[in-house]
C-alpha angles and dihedrals in degrees: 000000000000096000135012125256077262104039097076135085157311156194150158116212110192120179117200132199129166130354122274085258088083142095121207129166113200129217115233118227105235112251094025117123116194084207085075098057121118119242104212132194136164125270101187141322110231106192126199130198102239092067099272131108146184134232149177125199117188119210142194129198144135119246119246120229099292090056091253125124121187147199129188086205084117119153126238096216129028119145118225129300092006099092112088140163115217115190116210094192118030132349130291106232089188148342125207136188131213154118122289120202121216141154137222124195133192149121135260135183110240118181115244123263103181151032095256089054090044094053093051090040081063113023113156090036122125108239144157123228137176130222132224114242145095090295100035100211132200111230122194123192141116116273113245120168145001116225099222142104112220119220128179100241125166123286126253103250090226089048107109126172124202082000079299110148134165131263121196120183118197084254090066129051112191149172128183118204107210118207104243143180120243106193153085113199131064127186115238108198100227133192086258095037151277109345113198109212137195112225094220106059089050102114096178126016116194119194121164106236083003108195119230114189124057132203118249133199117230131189121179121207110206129196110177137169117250135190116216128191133198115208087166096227119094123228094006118132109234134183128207138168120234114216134179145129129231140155121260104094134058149159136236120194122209131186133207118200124202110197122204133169096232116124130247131245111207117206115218120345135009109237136172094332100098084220082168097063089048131020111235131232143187133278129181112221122188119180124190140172124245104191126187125206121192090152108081142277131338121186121194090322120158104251116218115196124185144214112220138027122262123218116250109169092190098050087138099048113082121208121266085225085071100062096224132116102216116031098242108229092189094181090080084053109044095030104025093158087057100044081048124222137232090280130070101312092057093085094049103050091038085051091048096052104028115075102257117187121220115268091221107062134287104228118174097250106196105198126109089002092180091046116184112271119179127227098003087109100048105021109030137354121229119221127173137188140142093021099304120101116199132203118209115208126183120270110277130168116248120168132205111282099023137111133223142189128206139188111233117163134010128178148117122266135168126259128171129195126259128193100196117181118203124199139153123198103216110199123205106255083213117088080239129025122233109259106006134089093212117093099223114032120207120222108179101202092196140019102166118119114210124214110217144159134237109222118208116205102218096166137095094245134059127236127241122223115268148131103312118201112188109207132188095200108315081328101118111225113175138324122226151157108273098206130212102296116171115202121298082020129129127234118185118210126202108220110175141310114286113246087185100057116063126187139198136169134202128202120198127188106229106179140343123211109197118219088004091151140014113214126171088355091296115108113228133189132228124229134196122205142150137237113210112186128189129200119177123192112210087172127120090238149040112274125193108226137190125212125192112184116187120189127153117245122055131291120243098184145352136208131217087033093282120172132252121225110184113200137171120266123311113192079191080075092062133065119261080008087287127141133109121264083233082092137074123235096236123203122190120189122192123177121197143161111229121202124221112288093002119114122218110230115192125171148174148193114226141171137205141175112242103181116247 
């Protein structure tokens, strides 16, 4: 199994109308027994990092007559094939999906916003109003009548009253008829008779004790989605699981390093490490979950995070149960910068949830296989198969909206320093190159020399790939991408660019045989040349180093025991990607350990064809 019977999902839907203030009587749907109505709770939550989760709800109710219980618990995303009904007693004949029609009618105070409102708030009051106009008369009079017919019409979405406002899910379509009023004249009963007024040319309105809130008459029209489900045996309690996966919640990891220089003790044998080339030493790594949910509510549910990413090959086709016709990732919407976009954040989210191996190596190291790792006993358990690993954290309340951060994984590994030099000696593909009088021209392409660590995963867990921030203390060093790394595994981190170690390399051109080989009817010429390299260590201790050299041609010989990798051809080896395929792509590799103050000094004798 990939996960335990408690290692999988969770989730509250909640679906909210009008404020406690009001009063609404319901009209049942005949037939309809609330008896039959699913009761559902949350089983688990199980997040993954691309933005999808999975959930189980469990559910209790008695069938109605016709052997069906129901929920409207119905989501408003799940992709294809992944929704699915499991009966613990008895067996589901069917289950449909569809849209149920109800109404809801009640009564609310709203405060009057115009004249029209404040004369039916106080028909039958004596007032004084003037009139616009060129005399601007004073009128007296008791008001009578509005002139109006009142009609329940929708109301406008932006119209609150008492800061109410509606909220509509997917799960919920509705629609509330306010009772208005459609006029624009009242009668005032004057001394001299009845005065018919239009509201709008009323400029001030006096009423002793004047009211100022009407009551309003509201009717809600509902449609909302409903699962039903046949069992097929009337008035029997049954029991079933809901079960489905859909997009709306993830997690980030994120790692913090400590690095110290004390050194560290391996238990049992040295693998893999080369602890011997370079003493290591002890690093402090703390891992914790930062999980976002834009999907809804989640109230003290056990989380489930896992490492890895599964394959679902219909991720963008939502599930016909569910009544929708796109499946709705809210977390693009609601966290762009997260979900990254085509420009320059794309690479990085997709690196951060996708299971990126280290670009170093990834050697079994022996030594402490249980590792330490802090809070998995208590906290969480960790549990791993088929090539997902979970980590099951307590139940915890998140709701929708909200952010949380969570400690995973604390423990001591070992790390050692690693100074790499990448170069590569690019050659010109002409016989002479254009303004120079050389013969074969040198462009370095690169002289910094990176320092970097070697992380040694000495735990019992992997870990996933994530931000990285390397520490001394609360001294910030480097951030970088700590890539997928399982355990015994080696994970190499670049820190910054060596300002001790300076490098330098020198090509000379040793011979030239003209028309040496013909080769697809064009005569070529092969030229010898060395590469000389310098690395020089200013440092106040001895630092092991790496240098990788890439040329194109082939390699004759090679000094300090470096080691030849003989590839096809490269046109990046040559200037203005030139070159002929009649060439290798050569890589030598040296490793070293410089002393203070001394200089490494490789080298190497090559040859290549440039065409006549």
């Amino acid at each position: 199994m990939m996960f335990g019977r408690s290692t999988l999902f969770a989730v509250v839907l909640m679906t909210l109308f009008f404020s406690e203030d009001l009063s609404y009587a319901e009209n049942v749907i005949p037939g309809v027994s609330r008896n039959s109505e699913l009761d559902l709770t949350t089983e688990n939550v199980v997040i993954f990092k691309d933005g999808y989760f999975l959930i189980v709800k469990k559910g209790i109710a008695t069938t109605d007559g016709d052997g069906k219980v129901f929920t409207n618990e119905v989501p408003d995303s799940a992709i294809l094939g992944s929704f699915w009904a499991i009966a613990q007693q008895g067996e589901i004949n069917s289950m449909v999906a569809g849209w149920e029609a109800s109404e809801t009618e009640g009564k609310r105070e709203i405060n009057c916003t115009t004249v029209m409102d404040i004369v039916m708030a106080n028909l039958g009051a004596s007032c004084s109003l003037r009139i616009r106009g060129e005399k601007s008369e004073v009128v007296k009079g008791v008001l009578l009548e509005v002139l109006a017919n009142r009609e329940l019409v929708p109301e406008k979405k932006n119209r609150t009253a008492h800061g109410q406002h509606e909220i509509v899910s997917g799960a919920v379509e509705s629609e509330v008829l306010v009772d208005t009023i459609l006029g624009t004249h009242f009668l005032l009963r004057t001394e001299t008779g009845d005065m018919m007024i239009a509201a709008d040319s009323v400029s001030n309105l006096t009423v002793e004790g004047m009211k100022t809130t009407i009551e309003q008459d509201v009717k809600k029209l509902n449609r909302e989605k409903r699962l039903t489900f046949d069992f097929g045996m009337a008035n029997t309690e049954i029991e079933l699981s809901l079960m489905y996966f859909c997009p709306g919640i993830r997690w980030l990891p994120t790692y913090r390093l400590n690095l110290t220089d004390k050194p560290f003790v391996f238990k049992g044998e040295d693998s893999g490490i080369e602890a011997k080339r370079a003493a290591a030493k002890t690093a402090e790594i703390l891992m914790q979950g930062e999980i976002i949910n834009d999907s809804e509510d989640l109230i003290d549910v056990p989380l489930h995070v896992v490492v890895g990413v599964p394959n679902f090959r219909f991720k963008a086709s939502p599930s016909p149960m569910v009544l929708e016709a796109s499946l709705k990732n809210v977390i693009p919407e609601a966290a762009p910068q997260v979900m990254g976009n085509q420009f320059d954040n794309a690479m990085f989210s997709n690196a951060l949830y996708s299971q990126t191996t280290s670009d170093f190596r990834s050697s079994r190291a022996a030594g402490n296989s249980e590792g330490v790792v802090d809070g998995l006993s208590a906290d969480l358990t960790a549990s791993g198969g088929n090539d997902l690993f979970v980590y099951e954290l307590k139940p915890m309340s998140l709701k929708k909206g909200e952010r949380a951060s969570v400690r995973i994984l604390k423990s001591e590994v070992a790390y050692r320093d690693i100074y790499t030099w990448n170069v590569t000696v690019q050659h010109s593909p002409y016989q002479f190159a254009p303004g120079h009088n050389r013969r074969s021209p040198l462009v370095a392409s690169d002289s910094e020399v990176w320092h970097q660590i070697d992380l040694i995963n000495d735990t019992n867990v992997p870990w996933t790939t994530g931000a990285a921030m390397l520490v001394d203390g609360f001294q910030p060093l480097a951030q970088e991408l700590l890539t997928y790394t399982s355990p015994g595994g080696i994970c190499r981190l670049p820190m910054t660019v060596s300002v001790d170690l300076k490098a330098k390399v020198d090509d000379q051109e040793t011979g030239r045989e003209l028309n040496a080989i013909k080769w697809r009817n064009s005569n070529y010429s092969l030229v010898k040349g060395q590469i000389s390299a310098e690395l020089a260590n200013n440092k106040e201790s001895e630092v092991p180093v790496e240098v990788s050299l890439r040329f194109g041609g082939k390699a004759n010989t090679v000094s300090n025991e470096g080691t030849i990798k003989l590839e096809g051809f490269n046109p990046n080896d040559w200037s203005n990607q030139g070159g002929d395929p009649i060439n290798n792509s050569t890589v030598i590799n040296w490793t070293a350990l410089v002393a203070p103050g001394e200089c490494f000094k490789p080298t190497l004798e090559y040859e290549f064809y440039l065409r006549n």
